[in-house]
ZAFI-686308 format. One line per field, with one value per residue (C-alpha): residue number from 1; residue in one letter; z, x, y. Coordinates in Angstrom, 2 decimals. Layout:
resi NUM, ... $
resn a, ... $
up Z, ... $
east X, ... $
north Y, ... $
***
This chain:
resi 1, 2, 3, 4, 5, 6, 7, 8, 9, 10, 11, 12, 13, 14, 15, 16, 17, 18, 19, 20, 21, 22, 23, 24, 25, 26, 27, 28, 29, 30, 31, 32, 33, 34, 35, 36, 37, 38, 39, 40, 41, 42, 43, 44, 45, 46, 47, 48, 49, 50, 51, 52, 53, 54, 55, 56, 57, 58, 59, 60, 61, 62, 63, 64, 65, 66, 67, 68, 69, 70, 71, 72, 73, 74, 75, 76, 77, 78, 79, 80 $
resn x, x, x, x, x, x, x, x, x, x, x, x, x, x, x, x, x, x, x, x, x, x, x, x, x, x, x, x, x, x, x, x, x, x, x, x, x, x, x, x, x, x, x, x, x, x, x, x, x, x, x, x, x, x, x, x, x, x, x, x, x, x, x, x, x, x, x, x, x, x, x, x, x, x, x, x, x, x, x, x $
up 244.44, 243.19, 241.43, 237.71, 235.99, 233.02, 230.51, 232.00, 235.67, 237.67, 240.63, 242.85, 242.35, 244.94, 245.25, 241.96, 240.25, 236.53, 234.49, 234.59, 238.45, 239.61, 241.01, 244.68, 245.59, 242.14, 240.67, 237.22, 234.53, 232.34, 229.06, 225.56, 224.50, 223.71, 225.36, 228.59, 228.60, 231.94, 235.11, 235.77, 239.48, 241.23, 241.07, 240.44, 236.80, 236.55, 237.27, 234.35, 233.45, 231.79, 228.65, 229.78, 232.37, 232.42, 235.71, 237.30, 236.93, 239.86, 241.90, 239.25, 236.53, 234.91, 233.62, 233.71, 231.94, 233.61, 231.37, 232.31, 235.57, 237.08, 238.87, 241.91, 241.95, 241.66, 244.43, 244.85, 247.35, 248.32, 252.16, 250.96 $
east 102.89, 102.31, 98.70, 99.02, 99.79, 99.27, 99.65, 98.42, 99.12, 100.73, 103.27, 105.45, 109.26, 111.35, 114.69, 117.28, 114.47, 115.43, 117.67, 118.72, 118.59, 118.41, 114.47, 114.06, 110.59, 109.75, 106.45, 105.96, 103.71, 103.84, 103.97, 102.83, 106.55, 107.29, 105.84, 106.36, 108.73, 108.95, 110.91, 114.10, 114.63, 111.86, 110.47, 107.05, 105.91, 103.12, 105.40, 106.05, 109.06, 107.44, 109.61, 109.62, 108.24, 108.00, 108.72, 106.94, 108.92, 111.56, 111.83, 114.01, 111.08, 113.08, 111.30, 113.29, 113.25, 113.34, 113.60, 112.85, 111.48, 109.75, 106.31, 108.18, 109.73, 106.44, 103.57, 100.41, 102.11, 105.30, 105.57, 105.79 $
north -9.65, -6.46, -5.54, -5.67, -2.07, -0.97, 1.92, 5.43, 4.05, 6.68, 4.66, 5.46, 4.07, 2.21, 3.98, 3.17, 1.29, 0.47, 1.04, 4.81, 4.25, 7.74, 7.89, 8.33, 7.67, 9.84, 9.17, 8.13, 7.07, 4.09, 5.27, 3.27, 3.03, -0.92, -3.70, -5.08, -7.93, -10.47, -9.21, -10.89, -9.02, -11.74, -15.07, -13.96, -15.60, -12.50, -9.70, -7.47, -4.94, -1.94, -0.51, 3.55, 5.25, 9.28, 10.99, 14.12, 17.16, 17.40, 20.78, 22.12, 21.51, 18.22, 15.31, 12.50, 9.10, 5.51, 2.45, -1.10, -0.64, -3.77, -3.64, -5.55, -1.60, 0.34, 1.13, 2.83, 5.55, 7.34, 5.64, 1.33 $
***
């Protein structure tokens, strides 16, 4: 299983991970916006599915939004 994240982590995304879906490999940070609730994409009992996560501005200078994004969805670099 993934390693256990928490807020401040900056992670990399696996492609349509959460809810807005639109991420590409886009890293993001956890933010302190709710509490994490338990995944319901894996078996895993000690994964977690993080409230809001805050992308890095895209090449046109966005920052976009991702809610509800699992840590079965999130690594420590852009190649996993």
């Amino acid at each position: 299983m993934s390693k256990r994240r928490k807020i401040g982590d900056w992670v990399w995304l696996s492609k349509n991970a959460g809810f807005v879906g639109e991420s590409n490999r886009l890293k993001a940070e956890i933010k302190p916006e709710g509490d994490f609730s338990p995944c319901f994409l894996c078996d895993d009992e000690d994964c977690r599915e993080w409230v809001t996560l805050w992308t890095e501005p895209d090449e046109d200078g966005k920052i976009h939004m991702l809610c509800h994004v699992s840590e079965c969805h999130m690594f420590d670099n852009p190649q996993h």
